[in-house]
NUZA-418229 format. One record per residue (C-alpha): residue number from 1; residue in three letters; z, x, y. Coordinates in steps of 0.001 Angstrom, whole numbers, plus 500000, padded with zeros to 6 digits. Each point is the difference from the previous one (the first is absolute). Layout:
BEGIN
NUNU  resi  resn      zz      xx      yy
NUNU   NUM   ALA       Z       X       Y
...
//
This chain:
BEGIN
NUNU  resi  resn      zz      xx      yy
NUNU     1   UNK  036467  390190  431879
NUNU     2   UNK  502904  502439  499293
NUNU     3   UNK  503163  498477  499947
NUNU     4   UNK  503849  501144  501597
NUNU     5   UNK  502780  498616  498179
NUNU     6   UNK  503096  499662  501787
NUNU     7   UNK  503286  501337  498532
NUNU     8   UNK  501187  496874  498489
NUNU     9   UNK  496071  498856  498455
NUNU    10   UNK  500311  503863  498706
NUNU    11   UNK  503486  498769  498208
NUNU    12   UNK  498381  497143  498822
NUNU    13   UNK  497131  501849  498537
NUNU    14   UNK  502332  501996  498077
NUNU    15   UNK  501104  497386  498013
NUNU    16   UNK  497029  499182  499184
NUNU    17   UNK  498604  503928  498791
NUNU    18   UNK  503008  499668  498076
NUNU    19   UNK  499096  497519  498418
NUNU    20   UNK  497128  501093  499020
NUNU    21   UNK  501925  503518  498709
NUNU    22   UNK  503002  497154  497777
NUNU    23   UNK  496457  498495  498262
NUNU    24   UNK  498837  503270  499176
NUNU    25   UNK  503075  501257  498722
NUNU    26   UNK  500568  496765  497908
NUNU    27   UNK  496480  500615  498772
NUNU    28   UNK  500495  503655  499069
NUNU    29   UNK  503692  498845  497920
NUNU    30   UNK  497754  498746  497036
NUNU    31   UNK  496201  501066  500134
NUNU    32   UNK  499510  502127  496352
NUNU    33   UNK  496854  500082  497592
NUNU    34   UNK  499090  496026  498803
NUNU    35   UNK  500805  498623  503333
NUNU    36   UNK  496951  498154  501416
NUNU    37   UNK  499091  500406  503693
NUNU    38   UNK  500061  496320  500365
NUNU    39   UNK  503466  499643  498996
NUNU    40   UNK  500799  502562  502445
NUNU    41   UNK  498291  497774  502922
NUNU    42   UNK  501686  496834  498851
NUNU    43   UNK  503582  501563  499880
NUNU    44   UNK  499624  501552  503404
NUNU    45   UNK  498550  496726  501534
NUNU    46   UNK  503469  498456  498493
NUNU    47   UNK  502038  502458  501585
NUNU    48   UNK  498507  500099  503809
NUNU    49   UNK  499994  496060  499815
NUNU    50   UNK  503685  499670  498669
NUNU    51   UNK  501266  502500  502382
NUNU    52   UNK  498425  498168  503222
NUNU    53   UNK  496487  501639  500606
NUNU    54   UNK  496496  499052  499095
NUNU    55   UNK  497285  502743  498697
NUNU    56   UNK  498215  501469  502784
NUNU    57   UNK  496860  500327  497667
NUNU    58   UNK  499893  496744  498511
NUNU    59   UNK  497104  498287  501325
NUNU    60   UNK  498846  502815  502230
NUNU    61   UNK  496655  500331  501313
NUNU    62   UNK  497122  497260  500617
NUNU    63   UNK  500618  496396  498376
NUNU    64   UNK  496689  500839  497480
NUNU    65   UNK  501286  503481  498972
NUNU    66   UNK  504080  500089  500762
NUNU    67   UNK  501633  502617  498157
NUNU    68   UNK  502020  497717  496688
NUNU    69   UNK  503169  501984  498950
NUNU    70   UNK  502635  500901  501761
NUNU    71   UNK  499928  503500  499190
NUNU    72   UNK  497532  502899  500201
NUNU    73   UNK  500177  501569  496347
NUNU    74   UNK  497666  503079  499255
NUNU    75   UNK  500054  502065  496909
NUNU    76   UNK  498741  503429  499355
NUNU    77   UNK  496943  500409  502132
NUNU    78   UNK  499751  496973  501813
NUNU    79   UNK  501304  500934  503754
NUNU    80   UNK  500977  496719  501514
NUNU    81   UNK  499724  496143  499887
NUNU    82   UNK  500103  499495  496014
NUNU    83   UNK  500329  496750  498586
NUNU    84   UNK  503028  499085  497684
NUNU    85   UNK  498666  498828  496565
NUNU    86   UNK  500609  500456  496194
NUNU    87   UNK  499688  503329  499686
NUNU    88   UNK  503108  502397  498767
NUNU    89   UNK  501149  502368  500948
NUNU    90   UNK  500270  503204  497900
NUNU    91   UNK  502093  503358  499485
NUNU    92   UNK  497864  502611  502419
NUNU    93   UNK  499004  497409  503075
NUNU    94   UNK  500473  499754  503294
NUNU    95   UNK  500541  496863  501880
NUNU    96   UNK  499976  499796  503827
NUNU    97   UNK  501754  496791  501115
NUNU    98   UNK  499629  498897  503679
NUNU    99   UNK  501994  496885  501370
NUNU   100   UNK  500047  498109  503044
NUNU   101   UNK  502788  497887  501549
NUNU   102   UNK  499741  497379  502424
NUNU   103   UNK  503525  498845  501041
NUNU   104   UNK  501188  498858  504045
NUNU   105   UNK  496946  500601  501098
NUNU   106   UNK  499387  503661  498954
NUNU   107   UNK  498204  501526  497180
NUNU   108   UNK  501239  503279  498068
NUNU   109   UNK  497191  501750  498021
NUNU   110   UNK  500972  502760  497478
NUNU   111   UNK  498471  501570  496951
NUNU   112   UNK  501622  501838  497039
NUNU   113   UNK  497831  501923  496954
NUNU   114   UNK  502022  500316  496619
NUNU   115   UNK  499015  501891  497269
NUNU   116   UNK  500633  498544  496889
NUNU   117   UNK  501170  502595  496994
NUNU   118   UNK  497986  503090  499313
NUNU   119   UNK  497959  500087  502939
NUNU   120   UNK  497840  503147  500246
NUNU   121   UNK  501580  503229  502185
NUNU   122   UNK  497100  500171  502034
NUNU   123   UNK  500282  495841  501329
NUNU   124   UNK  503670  500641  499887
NUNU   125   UNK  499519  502318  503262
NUNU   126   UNK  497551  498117  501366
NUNU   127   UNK  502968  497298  500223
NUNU   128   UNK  502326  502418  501311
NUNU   129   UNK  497411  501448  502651
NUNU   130   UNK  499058  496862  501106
NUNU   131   UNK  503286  498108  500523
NUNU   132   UNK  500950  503544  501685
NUNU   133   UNK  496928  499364  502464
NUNU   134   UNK  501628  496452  501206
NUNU   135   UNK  502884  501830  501332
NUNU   136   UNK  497550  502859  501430
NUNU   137   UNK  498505  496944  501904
NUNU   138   UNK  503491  498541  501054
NUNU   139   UNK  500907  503043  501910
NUNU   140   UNK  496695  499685  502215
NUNU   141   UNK  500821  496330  501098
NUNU   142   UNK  501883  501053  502910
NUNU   143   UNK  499385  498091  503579
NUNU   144   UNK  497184  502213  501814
NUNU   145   UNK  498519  501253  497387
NUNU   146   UNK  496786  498748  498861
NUNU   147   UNK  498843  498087  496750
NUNU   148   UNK  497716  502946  499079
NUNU   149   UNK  503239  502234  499281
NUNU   150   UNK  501107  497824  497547
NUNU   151   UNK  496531  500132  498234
NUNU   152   UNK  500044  503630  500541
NUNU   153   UNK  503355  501048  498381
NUNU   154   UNK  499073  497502  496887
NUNU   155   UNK  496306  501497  499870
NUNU   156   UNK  501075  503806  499905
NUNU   157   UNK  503058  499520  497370
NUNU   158   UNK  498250  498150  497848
NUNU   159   UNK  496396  501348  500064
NUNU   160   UNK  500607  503281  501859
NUNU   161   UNK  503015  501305  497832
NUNU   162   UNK  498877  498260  496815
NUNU   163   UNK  496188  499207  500295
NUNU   164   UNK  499989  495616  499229
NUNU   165   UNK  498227  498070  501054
NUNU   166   UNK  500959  497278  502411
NUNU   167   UNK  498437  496560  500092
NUNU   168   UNK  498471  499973  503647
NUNU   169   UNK  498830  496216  499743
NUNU   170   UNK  503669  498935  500034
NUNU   171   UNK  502655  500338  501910
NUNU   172   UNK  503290  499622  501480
NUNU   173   UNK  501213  497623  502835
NUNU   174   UNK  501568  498065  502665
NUNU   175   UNK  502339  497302  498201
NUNU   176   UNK  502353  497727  501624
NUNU   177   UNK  499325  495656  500445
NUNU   178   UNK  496606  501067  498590
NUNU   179   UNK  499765  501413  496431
NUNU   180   UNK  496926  502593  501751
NUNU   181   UNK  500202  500568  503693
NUNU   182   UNK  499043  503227  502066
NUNU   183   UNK  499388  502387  499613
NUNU   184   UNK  498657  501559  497189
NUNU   185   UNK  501099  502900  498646
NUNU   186   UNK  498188  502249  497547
NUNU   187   UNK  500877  502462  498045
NUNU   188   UNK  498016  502630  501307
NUNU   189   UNK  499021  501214  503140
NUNU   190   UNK  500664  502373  502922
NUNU   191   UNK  503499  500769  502314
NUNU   192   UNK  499609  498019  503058
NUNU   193   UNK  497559  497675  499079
NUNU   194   UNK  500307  496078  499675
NUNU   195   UNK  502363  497602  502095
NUNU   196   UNK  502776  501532  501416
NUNU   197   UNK  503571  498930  498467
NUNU   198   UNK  502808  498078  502071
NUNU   199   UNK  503303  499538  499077
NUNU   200   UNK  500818  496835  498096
NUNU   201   UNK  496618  499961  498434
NUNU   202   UNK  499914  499238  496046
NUNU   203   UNK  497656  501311  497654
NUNU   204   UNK  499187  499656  496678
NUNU   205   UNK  499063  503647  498673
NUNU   206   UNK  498521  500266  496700
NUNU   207   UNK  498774  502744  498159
NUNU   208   UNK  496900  499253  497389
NUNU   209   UNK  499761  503538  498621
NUNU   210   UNK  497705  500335  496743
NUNU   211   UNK  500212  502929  497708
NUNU   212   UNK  496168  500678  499747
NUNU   213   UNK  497182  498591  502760
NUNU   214   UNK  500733  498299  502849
NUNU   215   UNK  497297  497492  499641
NUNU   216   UNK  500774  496393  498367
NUNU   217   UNK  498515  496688  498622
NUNU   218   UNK  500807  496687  500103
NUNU   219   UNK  500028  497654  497258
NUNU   220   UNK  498211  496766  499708
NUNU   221   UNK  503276  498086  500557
NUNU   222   UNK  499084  500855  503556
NUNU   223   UNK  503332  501411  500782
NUNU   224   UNK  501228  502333  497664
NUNU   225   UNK  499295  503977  500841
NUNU   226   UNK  499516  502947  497565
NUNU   227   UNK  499327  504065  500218
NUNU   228   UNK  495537  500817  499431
NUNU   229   UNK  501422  502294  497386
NUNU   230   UNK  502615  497536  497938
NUNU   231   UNK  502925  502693  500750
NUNU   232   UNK  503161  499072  501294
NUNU   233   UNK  501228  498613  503283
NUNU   234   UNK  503396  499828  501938
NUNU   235   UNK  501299  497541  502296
NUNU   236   UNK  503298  500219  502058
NUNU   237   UNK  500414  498116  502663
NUNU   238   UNK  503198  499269  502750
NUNU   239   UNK  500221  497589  503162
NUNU   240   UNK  500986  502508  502798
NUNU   241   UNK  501510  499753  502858
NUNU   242   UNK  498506  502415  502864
NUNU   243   UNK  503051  501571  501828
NUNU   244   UNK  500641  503069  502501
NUNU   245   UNK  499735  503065  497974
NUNU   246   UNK  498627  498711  496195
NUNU   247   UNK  499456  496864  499180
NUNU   248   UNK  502767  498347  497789
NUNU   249   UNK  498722  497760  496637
NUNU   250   UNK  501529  496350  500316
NUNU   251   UNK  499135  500015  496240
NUNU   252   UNK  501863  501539  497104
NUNU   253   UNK  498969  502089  497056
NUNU   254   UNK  503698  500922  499067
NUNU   255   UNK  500900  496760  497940
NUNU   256   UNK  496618  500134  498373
NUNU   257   UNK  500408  504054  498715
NUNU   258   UNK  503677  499025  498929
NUNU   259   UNK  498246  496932  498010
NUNU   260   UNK  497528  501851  499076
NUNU   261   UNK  502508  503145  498827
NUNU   262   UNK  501841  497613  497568
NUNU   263   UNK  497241  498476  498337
NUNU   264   UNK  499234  502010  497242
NUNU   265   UNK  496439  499032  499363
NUNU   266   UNK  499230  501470  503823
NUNU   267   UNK  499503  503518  500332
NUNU   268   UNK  501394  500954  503141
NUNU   269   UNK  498935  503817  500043
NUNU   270   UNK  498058  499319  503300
NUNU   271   UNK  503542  499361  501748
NUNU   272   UNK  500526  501521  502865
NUNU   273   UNK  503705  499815  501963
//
């Protein structure tokens, strides 16, 4: 069932998508080489819980196989879904980070990849391409369009101009009182295809853009996701807000690229103003 937020729930959402966009930028003020991917989950759990939300992903999915961290954490080539553990992080990886907040009712969803030190030119652009292709999506979530130009204008960016390959298994969607509502939204398809947009709508769009096949595995965990070839993968994500004209993200990756800017083990040369 799709979902039509008043103006005030929309308000309320906000808060929430920004809450998720204050975690990530706390998390991107001290990730560096040494820092386990656990750590990372426990600090952000701290900081949603202290500052009045819970973690959306925290016990998602069915009782026998919920989801047990509160954040996604992939490295390198694994797409989505990764599990925090022991390992550390080094000089030349990438780390996608997604986050859910549940607070008054409404969750924000958001996702962030960092690259940590001297990450290779080639997965540098694929960063920079990719978190390009969120905004490429924003633009098409305009009341009357249809969910199909939002796939469209991600698919032809970042396949069409730069040949990736985009993860067709998983994709974007509806988010509001439910973490996953309708519809979906993939990242590829045709113009005028799909459910047709209405105003007050909000979407989570998220790019999975991989810088060799399209094609993935999953790992025996059972949740965690990673590229048939073992290259890397991209993940940006933002909670967005479908409005006359272009949509408008109720998430924020400004605090995270300032954070992200001053840390000095990030390298931020996939920045874009």
């Amino acid at each position: 069932m799709i979902h039509i937020k008043s103006l005030e729930e929309i308000e309320i959402q906000r808060k929430s998508a920004l809450a998720v966009s204050a975690t990530l930028t706390e998390v991107a003020t001290f990730l560096k080489p040494g820092i386990t991917t656990l750590s990372i989950d426990t600090m952000a759990e701290t900081f949603i819980r202290d500052h009045g939300g819970v973690p959306s992903f925290k016990g998602y999915g069915p009782k026998n196989h919920a989801f047990p961290f509160s954040l996604c954490i992939s490295v390198n080539e694994a797409v989505v879904h990764g599990f925090p553990s022991s390992y550390e992080l080094k000089d030349g990886d990438i780390v996608s980070i997604d986050c859910g907040v549940y607070m008054n009712g409404f969750h924000g969803d958001s996702a962030y990849t960092f690259a940590i030190g001297n990450v290779a030119p080639e997965v540098l652009k694929l960063l920079k391409v990719t978190k390009e292709s969120v905004y490429k999506g924003i633009e098409q979530a305009a009341d009357g369009n249809r969910v199909g130009d939002i796939s469209y204008a991600i698919e032809q960016y970042t396949n069409g101009q730069y040949g990736y390959g985009i993860v067709r298994e998983l994709v974007g969607h509806g988010v509001g009182r439910n973490l996953h509502e309708d519809p979906n939204v993939p990242n590829y398809g045709r113009r005028g295809d799909g459910k047709r947009l209405k105003e007050n709508m909000v979407l989570a769009i998220e790019p999975m853009i991989n810088l060799g096949t399209r094609n993935i595995d999953q790992l025996e965990d059972g949740w965690t996701i990673v590229t048939a070839d073992r290259k890397a993968s991209a993940h940006f994500e933002h909670t967005t807000w479908v409005r006359k004209g272009k949509g408008e993200p109720l998430s924020s990756f400004e605090p995270i690229e300032a954070a992200e800017r001053a840390n000095g083990e990030l390298n931020s040369a996939h920045y874009t103003a």
